[in-house]
N, C-alpha and C positions, 0 to 999 in steps of 0.2 A: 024246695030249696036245697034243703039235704043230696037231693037228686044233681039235683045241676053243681053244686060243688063238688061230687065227685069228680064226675063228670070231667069239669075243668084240673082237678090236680092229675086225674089221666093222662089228661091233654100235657100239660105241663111236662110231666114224668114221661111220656113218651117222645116227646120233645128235644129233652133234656141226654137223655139216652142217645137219639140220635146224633145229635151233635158232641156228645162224646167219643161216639162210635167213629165219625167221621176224620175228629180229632185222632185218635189211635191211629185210623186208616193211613190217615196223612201224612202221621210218624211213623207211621212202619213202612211207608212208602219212599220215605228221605232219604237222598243217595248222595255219599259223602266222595268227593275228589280223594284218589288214593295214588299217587306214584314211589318210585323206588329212588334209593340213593345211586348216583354216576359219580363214574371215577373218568378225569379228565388229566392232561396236559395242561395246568394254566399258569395265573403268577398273580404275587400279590404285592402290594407298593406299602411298604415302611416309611413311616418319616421318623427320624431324629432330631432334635433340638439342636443347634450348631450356634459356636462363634466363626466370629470370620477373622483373619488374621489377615493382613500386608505380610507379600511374602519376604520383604524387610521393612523392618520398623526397627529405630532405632533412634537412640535421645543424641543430639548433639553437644557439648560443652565445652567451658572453655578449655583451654589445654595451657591458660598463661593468665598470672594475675595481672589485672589493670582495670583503666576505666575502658568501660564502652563506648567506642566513637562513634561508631556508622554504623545502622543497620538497612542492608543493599534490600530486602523483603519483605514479604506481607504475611499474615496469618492465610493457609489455604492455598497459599499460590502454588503453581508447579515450577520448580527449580529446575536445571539441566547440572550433570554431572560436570563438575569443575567451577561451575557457577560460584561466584565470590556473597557469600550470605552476610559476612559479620567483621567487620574490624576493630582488634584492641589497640587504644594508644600506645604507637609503637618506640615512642620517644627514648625510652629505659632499654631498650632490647637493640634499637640503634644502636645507641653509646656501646654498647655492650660489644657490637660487631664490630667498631671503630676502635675497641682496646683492643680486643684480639688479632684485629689484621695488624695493629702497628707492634704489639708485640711479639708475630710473627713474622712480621719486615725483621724485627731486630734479629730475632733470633737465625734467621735467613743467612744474615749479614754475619753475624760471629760464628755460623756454622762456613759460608766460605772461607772465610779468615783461616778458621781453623784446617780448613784443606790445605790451602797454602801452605801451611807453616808445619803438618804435617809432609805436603807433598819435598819439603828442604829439612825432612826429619828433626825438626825442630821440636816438635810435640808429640809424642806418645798417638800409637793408634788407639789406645781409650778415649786420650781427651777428644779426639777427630770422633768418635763414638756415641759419646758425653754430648758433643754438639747436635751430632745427629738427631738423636734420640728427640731434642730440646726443641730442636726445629718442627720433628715430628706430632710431636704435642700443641706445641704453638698452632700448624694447620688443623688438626682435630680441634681445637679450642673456638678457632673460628669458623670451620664445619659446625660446632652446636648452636655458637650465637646466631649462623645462618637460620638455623632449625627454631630458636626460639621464635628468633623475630618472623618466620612463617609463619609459627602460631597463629601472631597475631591477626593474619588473614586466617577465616572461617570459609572453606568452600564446601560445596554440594560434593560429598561423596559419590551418590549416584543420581539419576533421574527420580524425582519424586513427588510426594505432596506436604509440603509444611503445615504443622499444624501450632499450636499455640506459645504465640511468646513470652518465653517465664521473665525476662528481661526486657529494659527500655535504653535508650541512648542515656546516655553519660551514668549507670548504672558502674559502680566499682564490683566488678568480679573476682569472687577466688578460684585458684584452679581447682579444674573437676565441676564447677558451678553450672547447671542446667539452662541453656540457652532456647532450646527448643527441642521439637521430635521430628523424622524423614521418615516419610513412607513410601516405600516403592511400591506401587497398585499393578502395577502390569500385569501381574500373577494374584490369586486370592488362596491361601491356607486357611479351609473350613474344615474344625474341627468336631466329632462328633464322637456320642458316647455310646457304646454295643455292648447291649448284654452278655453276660457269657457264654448263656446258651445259645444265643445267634452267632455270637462271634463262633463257636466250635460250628454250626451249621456250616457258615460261609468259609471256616479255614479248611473242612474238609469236603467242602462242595465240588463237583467236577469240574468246573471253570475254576477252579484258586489259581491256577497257575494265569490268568488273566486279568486286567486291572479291571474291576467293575467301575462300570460306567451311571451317574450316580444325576438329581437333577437339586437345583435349591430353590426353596420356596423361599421367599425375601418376605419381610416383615408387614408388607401389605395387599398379601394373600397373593398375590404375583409369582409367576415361576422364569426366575433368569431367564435370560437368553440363552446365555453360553451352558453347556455341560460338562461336569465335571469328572475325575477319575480317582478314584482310593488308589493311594501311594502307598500310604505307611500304616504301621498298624505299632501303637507302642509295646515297649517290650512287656510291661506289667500291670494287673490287675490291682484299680482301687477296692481297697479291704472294705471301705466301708460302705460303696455303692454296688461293688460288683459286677463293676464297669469294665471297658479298656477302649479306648480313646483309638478313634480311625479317623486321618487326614486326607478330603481330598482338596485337590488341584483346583482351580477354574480358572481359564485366561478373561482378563478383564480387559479387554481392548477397549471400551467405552466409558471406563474408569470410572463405571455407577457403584460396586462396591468399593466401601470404604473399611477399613484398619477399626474392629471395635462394634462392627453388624453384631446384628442374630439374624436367626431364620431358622427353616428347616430342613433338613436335607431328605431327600426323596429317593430308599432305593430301591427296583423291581427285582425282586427274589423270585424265581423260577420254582413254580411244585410242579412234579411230575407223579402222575396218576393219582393225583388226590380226588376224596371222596366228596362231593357236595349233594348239599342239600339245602332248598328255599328257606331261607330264613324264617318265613311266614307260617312253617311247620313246626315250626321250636314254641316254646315257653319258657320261662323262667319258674322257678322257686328257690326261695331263699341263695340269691346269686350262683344257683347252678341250670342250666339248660337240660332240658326236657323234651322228648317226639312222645307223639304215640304212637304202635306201631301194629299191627294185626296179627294174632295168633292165628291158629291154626284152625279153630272154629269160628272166624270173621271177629274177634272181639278184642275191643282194640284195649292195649296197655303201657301204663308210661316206663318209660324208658329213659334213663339217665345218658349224656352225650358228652365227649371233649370235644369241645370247638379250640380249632388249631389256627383260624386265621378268618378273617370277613373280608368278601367281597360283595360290589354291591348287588344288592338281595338275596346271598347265598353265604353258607358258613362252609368253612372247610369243616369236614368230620374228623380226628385223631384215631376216638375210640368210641364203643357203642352202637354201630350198625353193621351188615353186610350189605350187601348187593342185592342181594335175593328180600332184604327184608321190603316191607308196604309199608310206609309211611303217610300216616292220616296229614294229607296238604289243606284242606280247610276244613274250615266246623269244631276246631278244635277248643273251642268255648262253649260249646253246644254238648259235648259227649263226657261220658265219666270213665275212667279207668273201670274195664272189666264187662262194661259193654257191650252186645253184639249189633252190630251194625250192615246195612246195606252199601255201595259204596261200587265206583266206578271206577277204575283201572287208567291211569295214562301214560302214559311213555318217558322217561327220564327226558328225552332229548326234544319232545314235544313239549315238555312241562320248561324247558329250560329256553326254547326257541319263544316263547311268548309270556315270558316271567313276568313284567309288566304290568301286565296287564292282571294278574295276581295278586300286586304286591298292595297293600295297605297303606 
């Protein structure tokens, strides 16, 4: 018995051996995907958070106290320029223009008087002066009551979109008193907020002197139709964001945006000869990005990275590689810093033509 138990833990232990042995073989035999970082021509697309403005919005009021008579429109509608909106009772501002004309008759009347009796030197060229003057005022007097009693008609400044009624018919208004808001849509001011450091990119980028051309994503994941252009750029920096506010343009012929949107605004920024590298090569630790990369006797080591911008499935590099370096593309869950490893060679441009099919 003793015999045959050896025997068997032999068995066993040469067993055991071999498929260790195999195991080693099989790891030492493992060949890890290796390519290098490329430097390309490409671009990358920013978006910003945006309002969207009418590129006139503006509150209408009254310009005359009274009641409210007539309201000619609807919440929403579209107005035309000169269109008659709102009428105040114009009863008081009448009277008003019926004193003035008749005390301009009068005054009319004793200013020829006074030519006359001037013209047989009868009166002084002052008092002929004195009349003038009297008469002159009496038409200006009834030039304003003309102007009051307009007032009281409210018309469309320009083509627009009405929006909410602060007021109802026979409502008593004082002047100045908020009747409603006009939006002109024709045009859209989408305003956006740019880093400093982007902003100094793009002010001394080699196109500045060109208007970039810019796209808006609308609030349900949607990209406008129309496309837009950066106009303006304000003159000064919010202290407390570190911001500065860039406007652009979009014609709205279809008048789907309105006065008071969000969205995002989308712009493609051009890199030239930026360095990439597969995403799928990176790691993290503690919110800093990581490769590993192959020494000089195959053994791979981590290596800290700036990543300057993502595209999809590749990082822009800042800082942290060359060209010539090897960068471990997969197994990088598999391997420890300081490692020597086996490992096959691919081509930046062959690793980049069938990314996809790499990617996680």
């Amino acid at each position: 018995m003793r015999r045959i138990s050896f025997f068997i833990g032999l068995l066993v232990l040469i067993i055991h051996t071999s498929c260790e042995s195999k195991k080693h073989e099989k790891k030492e035999e493992t060949k890890y995907l290796v390519s290098s970082p490329i430097r390309l021509d490409t671009s990358i697309t920013k978006d910003y958070v945006c309002q969207i403005h009418s590129i006139r919005h503006i509150e209408l009021r009254a310009l005359e106290k009274g009641y409210l008579q007539d309201i000619y429109v609807d919440e929403g509608q579209v107005v035309k320029k000169g269109q008659q909106m709102f009428h105040i009772m114009p009863n008081v501002y009448e009277a008003d223009l019926q004193k003035a004309k008749a005390e301009a008759e009068v005054a009319e009347i004793e200013y020829k008087n006074t030519q006359l009796l001037a013209d047989g030197n009868v009166v002084s060229a002052n008092e002929l002066a004195m009349a003038k003057a009297e008469f002159a005022r009496a038409k200006a007097e009834v030039s304003l009551a003309e102007t009051h009693l307009g007032f009281t008609n409210i018309r469309a400044p320009f083509d627009g979109i009405m929006d909410h009624l602060h007021v109802r018919e026979g409502s008593l208004l004082d002047e100045g008193e908020l009747l409603t808001t006009l939006s002109d849509n024709s045009k859209m001011w989408v305003y956006f907020n740019v880093p400093e450091a982007e902003y100094l990119d793009y002010i001394t980028s080699a196109n500045k002197g060109s208007k970039q051309d810019v796209e808006l994503l609308m609030a349900n994941n949607k990209k406008f139709s129309e496309h837009g252009i950066v106009e303006t750029i304000e003159g000064e920096f919010n202290n407390e964001t570190g911001n500065i506010a860039f406007r652009a343009t979009f014609p709205n012929p279809e008048g789907v945006l309105r006065h008071g949107e969000t969205g995002s605004i989308l712009m493609t920024i051009p890199l030239k000869n930026a360095m990439l590298i597969p995403q799928k090569a990176t790691f993290e630790v503690l919110d800093k990005k990581y490769v590993f990369v192959l020494d000089k006797d195959d053994k791979v080591q981590q290596r800290q990275i700036e990543i300057g911008a993502e595209l999809p499935h590749l990082f822009v590099v800042n800082k942290g590689l060359e060209e010539s370096d090897k960068v471990l593309l997969e197994g990088i869950r598999m391997v420890r810093s300081g490692e020597k490893i086996h490992y096959e060679f691919e081509k930046p441009a062959s690793v980049l033509s069938h990314l996809d099919l790499y990617s996680e």
